[in-house]
C-alpha positions as CSV (number, residue, x, y, z in Angstrom):
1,X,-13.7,10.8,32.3
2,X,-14.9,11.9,28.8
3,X,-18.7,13.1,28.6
4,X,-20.8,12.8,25.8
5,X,-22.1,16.4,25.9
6,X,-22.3,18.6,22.3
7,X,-20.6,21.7,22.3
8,X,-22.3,24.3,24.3
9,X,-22.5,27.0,21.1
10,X,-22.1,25.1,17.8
11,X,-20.4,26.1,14.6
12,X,-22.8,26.1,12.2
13,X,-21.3,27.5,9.7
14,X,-18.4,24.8,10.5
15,X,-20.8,22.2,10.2
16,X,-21.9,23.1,6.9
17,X,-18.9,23.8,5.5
18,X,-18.3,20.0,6.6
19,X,-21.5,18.3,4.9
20,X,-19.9,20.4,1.9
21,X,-17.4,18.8,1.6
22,X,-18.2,15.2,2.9
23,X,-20.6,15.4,-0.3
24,X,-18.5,15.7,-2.9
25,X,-16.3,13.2,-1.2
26,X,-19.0,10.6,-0.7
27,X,-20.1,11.0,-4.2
28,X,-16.4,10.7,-5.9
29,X,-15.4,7.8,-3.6
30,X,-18.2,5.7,-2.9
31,X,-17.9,6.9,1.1
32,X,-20.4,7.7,3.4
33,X,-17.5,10.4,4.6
34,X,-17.3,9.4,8.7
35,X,-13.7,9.0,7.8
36,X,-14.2,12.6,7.5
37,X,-16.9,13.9,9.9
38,X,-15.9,12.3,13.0
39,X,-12.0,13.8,13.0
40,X,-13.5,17.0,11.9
41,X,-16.3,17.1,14.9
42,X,-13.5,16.1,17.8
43,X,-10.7,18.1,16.5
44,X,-12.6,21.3,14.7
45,X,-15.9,21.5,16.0
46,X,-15.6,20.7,19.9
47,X,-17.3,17.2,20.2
48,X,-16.4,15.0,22.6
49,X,-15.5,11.4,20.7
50,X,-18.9,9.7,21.8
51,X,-21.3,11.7,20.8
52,X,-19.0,12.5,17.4
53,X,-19.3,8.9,16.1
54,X,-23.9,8.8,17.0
55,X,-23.4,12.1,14.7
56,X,-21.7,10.7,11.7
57,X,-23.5,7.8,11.9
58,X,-26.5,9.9,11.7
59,X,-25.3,12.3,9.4
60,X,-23.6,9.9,6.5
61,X,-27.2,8.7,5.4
62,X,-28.9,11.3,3.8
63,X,-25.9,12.1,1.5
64,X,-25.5,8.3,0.7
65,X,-29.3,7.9,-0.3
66,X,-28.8,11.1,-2.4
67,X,-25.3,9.1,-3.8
68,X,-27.2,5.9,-4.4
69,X,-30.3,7.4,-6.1
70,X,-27.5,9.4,-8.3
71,X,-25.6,5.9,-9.2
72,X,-28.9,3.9,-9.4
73,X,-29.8,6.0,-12.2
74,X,-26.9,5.1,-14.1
75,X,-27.3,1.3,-13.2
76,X,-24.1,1.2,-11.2
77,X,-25.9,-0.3,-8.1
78,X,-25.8,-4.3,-7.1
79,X,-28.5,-4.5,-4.9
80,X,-27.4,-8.2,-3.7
81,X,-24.3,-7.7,-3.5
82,X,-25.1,-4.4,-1.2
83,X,-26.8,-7.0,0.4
84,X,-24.4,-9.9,1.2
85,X,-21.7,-6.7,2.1
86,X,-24.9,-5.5,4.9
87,X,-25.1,-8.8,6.2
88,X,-21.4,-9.9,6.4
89,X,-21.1,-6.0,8.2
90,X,-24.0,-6.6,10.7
91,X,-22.1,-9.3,12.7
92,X,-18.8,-8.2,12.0
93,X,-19.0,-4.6,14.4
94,X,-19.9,-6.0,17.3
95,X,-17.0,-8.6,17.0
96,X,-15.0,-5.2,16.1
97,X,-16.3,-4.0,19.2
98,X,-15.6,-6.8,21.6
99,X,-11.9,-6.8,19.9
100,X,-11.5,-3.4,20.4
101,X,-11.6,-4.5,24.6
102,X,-8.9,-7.0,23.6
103,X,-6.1,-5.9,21.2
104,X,-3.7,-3.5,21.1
105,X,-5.2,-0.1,19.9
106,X,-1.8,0.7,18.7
107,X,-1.1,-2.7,16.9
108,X,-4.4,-2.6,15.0
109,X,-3.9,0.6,13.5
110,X,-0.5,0.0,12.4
111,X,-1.9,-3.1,11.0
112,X,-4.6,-1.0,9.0
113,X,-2.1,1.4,8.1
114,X,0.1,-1.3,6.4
115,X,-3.1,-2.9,4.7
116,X,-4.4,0.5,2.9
117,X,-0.6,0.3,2.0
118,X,-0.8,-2.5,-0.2
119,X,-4.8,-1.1,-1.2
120,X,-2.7,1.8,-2.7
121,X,-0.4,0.0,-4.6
122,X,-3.1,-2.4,-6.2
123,X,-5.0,0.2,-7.1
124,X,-1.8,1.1,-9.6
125,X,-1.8,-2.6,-10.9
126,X,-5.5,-3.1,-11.3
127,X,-7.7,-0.5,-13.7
128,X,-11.3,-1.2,-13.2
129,X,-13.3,-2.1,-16.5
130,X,-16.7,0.1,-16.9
131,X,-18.3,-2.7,-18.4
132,X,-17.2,-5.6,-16.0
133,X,-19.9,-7.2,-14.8
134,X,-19.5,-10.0,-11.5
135,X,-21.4,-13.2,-11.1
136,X,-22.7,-14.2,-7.8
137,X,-22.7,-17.6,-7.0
138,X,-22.3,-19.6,-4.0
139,X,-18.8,-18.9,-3.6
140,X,-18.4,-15.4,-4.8
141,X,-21.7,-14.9,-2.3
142,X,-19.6,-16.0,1.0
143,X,-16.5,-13.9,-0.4
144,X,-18.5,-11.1,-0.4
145,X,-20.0,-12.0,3.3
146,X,-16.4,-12.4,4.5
147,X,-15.6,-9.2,2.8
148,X,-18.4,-7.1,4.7
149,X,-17.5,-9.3,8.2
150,X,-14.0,-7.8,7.4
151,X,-15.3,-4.7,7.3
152,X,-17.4,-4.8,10.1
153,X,-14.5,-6.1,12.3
154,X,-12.4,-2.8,11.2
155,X,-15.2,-0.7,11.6
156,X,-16.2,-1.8,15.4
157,X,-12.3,-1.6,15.8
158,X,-11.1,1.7,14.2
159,X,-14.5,3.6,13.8
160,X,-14.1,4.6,10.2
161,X,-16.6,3.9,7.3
162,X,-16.5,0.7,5.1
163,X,-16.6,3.0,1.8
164,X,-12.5,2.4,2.0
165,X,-12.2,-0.9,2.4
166,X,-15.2,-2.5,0.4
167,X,-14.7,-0.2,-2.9
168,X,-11.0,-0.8,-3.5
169,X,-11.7,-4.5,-2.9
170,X,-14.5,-4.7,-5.1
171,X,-12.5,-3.4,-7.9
172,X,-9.1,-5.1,-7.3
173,X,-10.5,-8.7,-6.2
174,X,-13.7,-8.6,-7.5
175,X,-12.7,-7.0,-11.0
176,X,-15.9,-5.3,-10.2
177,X,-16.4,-1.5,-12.3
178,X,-15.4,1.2,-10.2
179,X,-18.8,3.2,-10.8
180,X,-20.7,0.1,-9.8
181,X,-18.2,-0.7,-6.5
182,X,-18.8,2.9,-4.8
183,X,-22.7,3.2,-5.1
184,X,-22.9,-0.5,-4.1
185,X,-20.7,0.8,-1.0
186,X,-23.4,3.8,-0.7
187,X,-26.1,1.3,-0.3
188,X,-24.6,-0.9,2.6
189,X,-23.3,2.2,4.3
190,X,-27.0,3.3,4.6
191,X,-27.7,-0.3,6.4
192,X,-24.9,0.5,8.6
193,X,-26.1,3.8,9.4
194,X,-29.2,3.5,10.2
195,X,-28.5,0.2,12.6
196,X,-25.8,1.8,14.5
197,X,-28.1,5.5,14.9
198,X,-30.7,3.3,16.6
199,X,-28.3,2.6,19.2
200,X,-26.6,5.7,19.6
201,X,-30.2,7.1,19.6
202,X,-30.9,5.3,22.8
203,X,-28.0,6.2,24.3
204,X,-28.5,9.8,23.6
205,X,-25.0,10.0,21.8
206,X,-26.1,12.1,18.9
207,X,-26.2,15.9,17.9
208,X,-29.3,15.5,15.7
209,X,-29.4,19.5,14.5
210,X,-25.6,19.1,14.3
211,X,-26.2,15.7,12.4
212,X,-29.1,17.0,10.0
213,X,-27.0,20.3,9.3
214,X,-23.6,18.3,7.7
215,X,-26.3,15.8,6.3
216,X,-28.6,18.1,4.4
217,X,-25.3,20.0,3.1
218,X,-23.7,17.1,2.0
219,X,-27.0,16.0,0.5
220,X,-26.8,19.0,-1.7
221,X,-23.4,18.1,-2.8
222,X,-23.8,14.6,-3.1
223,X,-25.0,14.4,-6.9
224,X,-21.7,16.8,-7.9
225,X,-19.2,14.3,-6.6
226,X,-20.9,11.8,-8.9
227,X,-20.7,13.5,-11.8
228,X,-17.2,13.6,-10.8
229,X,-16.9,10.0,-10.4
230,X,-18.2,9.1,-14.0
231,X,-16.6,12.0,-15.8
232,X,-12.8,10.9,-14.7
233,X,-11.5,7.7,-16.8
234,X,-11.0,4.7,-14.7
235,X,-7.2,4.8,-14.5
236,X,-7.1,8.2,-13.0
237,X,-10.2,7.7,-10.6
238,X,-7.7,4.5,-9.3
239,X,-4.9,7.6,-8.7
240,X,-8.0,10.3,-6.8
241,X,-9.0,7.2,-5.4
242,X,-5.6,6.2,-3.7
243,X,-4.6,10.0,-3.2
244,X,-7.4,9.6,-0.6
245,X,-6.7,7.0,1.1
246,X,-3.3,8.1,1.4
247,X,-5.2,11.0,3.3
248,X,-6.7,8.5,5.5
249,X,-3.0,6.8,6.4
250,X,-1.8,10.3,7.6
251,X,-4.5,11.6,9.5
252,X,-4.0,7.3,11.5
253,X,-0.4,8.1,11.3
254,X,-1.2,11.4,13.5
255,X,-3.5,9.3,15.1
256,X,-1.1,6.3,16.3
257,X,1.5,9.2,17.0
258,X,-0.1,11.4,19.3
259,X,-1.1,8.9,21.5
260,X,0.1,6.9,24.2
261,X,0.5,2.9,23.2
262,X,-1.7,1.0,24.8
């Protein structure tokens, strides 16, 4: 049976080396980079799967205040929308969760897989406007609450980040600017966070020093991957954008393939 005990020696310079590059990432993409940390910390860094998801919880929210603060600044943050996102989010991981008990682990993914599929190719149909600007009424409100339930739902399921869903959404349904989309994501990812390090708190399934180490490094690099983001034209920040989550598909494609179905 798997324990939730941290290495016994860590890698610290592994772990910074990590927040390293989680930062740019989160800054760039509009991630809070567990997509990133939690492979890295099972299959790098010795941490048993338990204790690796507490950890990127705990570690993705310094770098995505730094990211938000960054974007604020430029006025690319929707604080409502971040809002309706949070709250759609909220119920939808434990409904993730319970599913997670119920599906096929193997069908789910392969469902995912084929949905980031068809994110990809949008994302080469659809260039994001800078100055596009979404109105939130009453029905664009419950969209965006379905959106963040959606995302919630994959997240309890899969354990990944709602950075890849909700900013290639934002910009392809929404016609929402592509700045504005990923430090809108930034902001609910810091809800998420900090709700589900509570928990793991509790539970005692977090690293903390591990946690503030890729945290405070990512923090550092935070601001650079924003820079990034607002220095590439929107047409090729679509083609980064989709190179990574084509990164995503194959590290679920090793995923789905070196495991027994279920």
């Amino acid at each position: 049976m798997e324990t939730s005990a941290k290495p016994a020696s860590r890698n610290w310079f592994g772990l910074v080396l990590l927040g390293l590059a989680v930062g740019v990432s989160s800054g760039l993409f509009g991630i809070g980079g567990g997509i990133i940390i939690l492979p890295a910390l099972v299959y790098l860094l010795g941490y048993k799967t338990r204790i690796a998801v507490g950890t990127s919880l705990l570690a993705v929210i310094l770098p995505s205040i730094v990211g938000v603060i960054s974007y604020a600044a430029e006025s690319n943050v929707n604080l409502l929308m971040a809002a309706l996102l949070a709250a759609g989010s909220i119920f939808g991981a434990p409904i993730g969760s319970w599913l997670l008990s119920v599906l096929p682990q193997r069908a789910v993914q392969w469902g995912f897989i084929a949905f980031m599929i068809i994110v990809i190719v949008s994302l080469f149909l659809v260039v994001p406007s800078r100055d596009a600007t979404v109105d939130i009424d009453i029905l664009t409100g419950v969209a965006l609450v379905a959106l963040g339930l959606f995302t919630g739902v994959m997240s309890g399921l899969l354990g990944i980040g709602g950075g890849v869903i909700v900013v290639p959404l934002l910009v392809v349904l929404f016609g929402e600017s592509d700045l504005v989309a990923k430090g809108t994501s930034l902001l609910m990812v810091i809800a998420t966070g900090i709700s589900g390090t509570v928990s793991n708190v509790l539970r005692k399934n977090v690293d903390p020093a591990g946690a503030l180490t890729v945290g405070l490094s990512a923090a550092i690099m935070t601001p650079l991957g924003v820079w990034t983001a607002h220095a590439l034209a929107p047409a090729i920040a679509n083609i980064v954008f989709a190179a990574f989550l084509a990164i995503v598909i194959v590290r679920m494609l090793v995923d789905v393939l070196s495991c027994p179905a279920k």
